[in-house]
PAZAPA-4460 file (N, C-alpha, C; in steps of 0.05 Angstrom, whole numbers, plus 32768, in hexadecimal, padded with zeros to 4 digits):
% residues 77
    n_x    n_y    n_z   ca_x   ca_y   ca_z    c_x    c_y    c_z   seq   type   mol
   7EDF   7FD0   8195   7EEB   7FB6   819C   7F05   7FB3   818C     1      X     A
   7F20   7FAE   8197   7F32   7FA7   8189   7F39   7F88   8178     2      X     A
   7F44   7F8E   816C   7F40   7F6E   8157   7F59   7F64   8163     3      X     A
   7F64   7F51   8160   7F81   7F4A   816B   7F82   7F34   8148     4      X     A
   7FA6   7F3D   8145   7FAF   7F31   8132   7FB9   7F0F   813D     5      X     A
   7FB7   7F0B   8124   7FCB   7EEC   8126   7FE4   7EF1   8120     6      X     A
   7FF4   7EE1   811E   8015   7ED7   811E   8015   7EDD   80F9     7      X     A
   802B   7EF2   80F7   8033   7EE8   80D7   803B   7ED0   80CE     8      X     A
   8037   7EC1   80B9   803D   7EAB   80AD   8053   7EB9   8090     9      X     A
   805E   7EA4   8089   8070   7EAB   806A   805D   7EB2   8053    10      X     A
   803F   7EA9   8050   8034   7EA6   8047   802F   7EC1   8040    11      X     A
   8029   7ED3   8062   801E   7EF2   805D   8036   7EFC   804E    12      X     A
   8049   7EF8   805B   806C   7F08   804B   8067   7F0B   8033    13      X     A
   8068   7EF2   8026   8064   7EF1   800A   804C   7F00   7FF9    14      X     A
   8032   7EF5   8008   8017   7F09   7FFA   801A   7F2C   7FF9    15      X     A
   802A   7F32   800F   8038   7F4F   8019   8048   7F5C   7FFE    16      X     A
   805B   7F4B   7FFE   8070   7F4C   7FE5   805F   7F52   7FD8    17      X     A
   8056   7F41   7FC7   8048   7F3D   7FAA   8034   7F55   7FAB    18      X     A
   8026   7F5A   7FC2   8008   7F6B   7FC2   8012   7F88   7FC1    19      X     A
   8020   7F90   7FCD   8024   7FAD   7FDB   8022   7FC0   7FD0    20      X     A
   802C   7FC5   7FB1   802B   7FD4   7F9C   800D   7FDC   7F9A    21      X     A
   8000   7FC4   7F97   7FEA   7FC6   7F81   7FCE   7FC6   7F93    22      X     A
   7FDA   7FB9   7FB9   7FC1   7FC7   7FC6   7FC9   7FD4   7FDF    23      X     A
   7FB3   7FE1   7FEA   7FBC   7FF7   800B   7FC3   7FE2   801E    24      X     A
   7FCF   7FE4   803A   7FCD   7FD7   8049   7FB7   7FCB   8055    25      X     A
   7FA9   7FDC   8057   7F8C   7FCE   8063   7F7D   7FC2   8058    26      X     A
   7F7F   7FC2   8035   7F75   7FA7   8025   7F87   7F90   802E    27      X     A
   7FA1   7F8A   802E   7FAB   7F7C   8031   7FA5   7F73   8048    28      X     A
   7FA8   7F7E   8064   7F9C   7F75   8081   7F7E   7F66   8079    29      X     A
   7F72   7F75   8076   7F5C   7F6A   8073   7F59   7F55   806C    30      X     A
   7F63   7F4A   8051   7F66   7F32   8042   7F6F   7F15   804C    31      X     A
   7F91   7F27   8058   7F97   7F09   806A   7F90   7F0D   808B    32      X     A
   7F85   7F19   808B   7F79   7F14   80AE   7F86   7F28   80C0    33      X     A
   7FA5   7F37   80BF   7FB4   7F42   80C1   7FAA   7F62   80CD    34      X     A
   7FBF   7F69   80DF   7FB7   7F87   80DE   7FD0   7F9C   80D2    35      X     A
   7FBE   7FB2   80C0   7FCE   7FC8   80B3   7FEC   7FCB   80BE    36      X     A
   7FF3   7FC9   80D5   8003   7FD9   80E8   8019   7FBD   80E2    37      X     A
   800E   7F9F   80E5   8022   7F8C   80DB   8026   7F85   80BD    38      X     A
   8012   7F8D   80A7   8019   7F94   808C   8033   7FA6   8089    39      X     A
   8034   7FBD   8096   8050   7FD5   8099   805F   7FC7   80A4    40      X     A
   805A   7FBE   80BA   8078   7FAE   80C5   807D   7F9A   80B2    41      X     A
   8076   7F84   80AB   8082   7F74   8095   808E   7F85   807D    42      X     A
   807F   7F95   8071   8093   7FB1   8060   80AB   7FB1   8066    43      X     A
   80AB   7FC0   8081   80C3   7FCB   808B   80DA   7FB9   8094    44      X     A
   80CA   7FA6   8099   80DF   7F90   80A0   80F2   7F86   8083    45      X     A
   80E4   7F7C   8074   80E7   7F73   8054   80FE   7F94   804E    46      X     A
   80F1   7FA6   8051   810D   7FB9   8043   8121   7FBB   8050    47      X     A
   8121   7FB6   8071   8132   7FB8   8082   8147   7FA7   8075    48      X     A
   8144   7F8E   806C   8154   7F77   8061   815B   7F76   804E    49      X     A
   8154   7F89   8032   815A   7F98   801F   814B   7F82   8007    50      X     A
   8138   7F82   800D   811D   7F7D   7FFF   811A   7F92   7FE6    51      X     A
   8113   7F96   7FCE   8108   7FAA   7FCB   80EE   7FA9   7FBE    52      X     A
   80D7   7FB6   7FD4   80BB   7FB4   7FD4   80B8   7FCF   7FCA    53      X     A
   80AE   7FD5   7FB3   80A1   7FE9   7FA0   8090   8007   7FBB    54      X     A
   8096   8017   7FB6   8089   8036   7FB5   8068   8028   7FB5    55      X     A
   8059   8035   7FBC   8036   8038   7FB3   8033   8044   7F9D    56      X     A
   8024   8035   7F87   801E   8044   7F6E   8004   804E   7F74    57      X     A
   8011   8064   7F6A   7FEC   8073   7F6A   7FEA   807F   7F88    58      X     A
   7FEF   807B   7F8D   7FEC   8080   7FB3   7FD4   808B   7FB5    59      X     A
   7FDF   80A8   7FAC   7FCC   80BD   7FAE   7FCD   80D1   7F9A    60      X     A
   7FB1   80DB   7F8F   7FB7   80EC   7F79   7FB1   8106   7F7E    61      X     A
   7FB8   8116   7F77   7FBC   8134   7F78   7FA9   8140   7F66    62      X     A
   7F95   8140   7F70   7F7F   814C   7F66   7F85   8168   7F57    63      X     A
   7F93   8176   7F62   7F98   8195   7F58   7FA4   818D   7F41    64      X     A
   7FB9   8185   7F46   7FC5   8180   7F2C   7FB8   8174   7F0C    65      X     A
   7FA3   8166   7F15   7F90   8159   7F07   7F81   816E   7EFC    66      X     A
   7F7C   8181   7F07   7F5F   8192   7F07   7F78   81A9   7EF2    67      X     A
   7F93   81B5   7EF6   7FA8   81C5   7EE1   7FA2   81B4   7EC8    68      X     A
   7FA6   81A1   7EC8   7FAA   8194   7EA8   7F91   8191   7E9A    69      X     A
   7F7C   818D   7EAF   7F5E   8195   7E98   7F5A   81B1   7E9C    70      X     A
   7F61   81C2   7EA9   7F66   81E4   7E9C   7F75   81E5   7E84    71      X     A
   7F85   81DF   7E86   7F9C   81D3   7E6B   7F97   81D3   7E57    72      X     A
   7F87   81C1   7E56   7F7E   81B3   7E3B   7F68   81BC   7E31    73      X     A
   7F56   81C5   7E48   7F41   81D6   7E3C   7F43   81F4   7E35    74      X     A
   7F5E   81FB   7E38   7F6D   821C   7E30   7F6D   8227   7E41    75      X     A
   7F58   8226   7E57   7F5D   823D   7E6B   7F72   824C   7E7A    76      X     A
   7F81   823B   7E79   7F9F   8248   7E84   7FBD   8241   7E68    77      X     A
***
């Protein structure tokens, strides 16, 4: 079953701004009622206009790289 979104408000803009860094899109959808796909468009829109909305921290971690540095430390390499 498809969900159908509502109308952005200034309200979402703003929670967008403030949230984006610190959560995924689909927490954010989720939260204000919103779908993922209009979370990115408000993004994209906001930088289009020279906004500047922060990179994803953390995004994703690199497990390998994680797994070299406890070789590391534990001498093995």
């Amino acid at each position: 079953m498809r969900r159908r979104s509502r109308i952005i408000t200034i309200e979402d803009v703003r929670f967008v701004y403030e949230n984006y860094a610190k959560m995924s899109a689909n927490e954010i959808a989720e939260k204000l009622g919103i779908s993922r796909f209009q979370v990115n468009k408000i993004v994209n829109e906001l930088r289009k206009r020279g906004v500047n909305i922060p990179k994803k921290i953390g995004k994703k971690v690199n497990v390998y790289d994680q797994f070299v540095e406890e070789l590391k430390k534990e001498g093995k390499i």
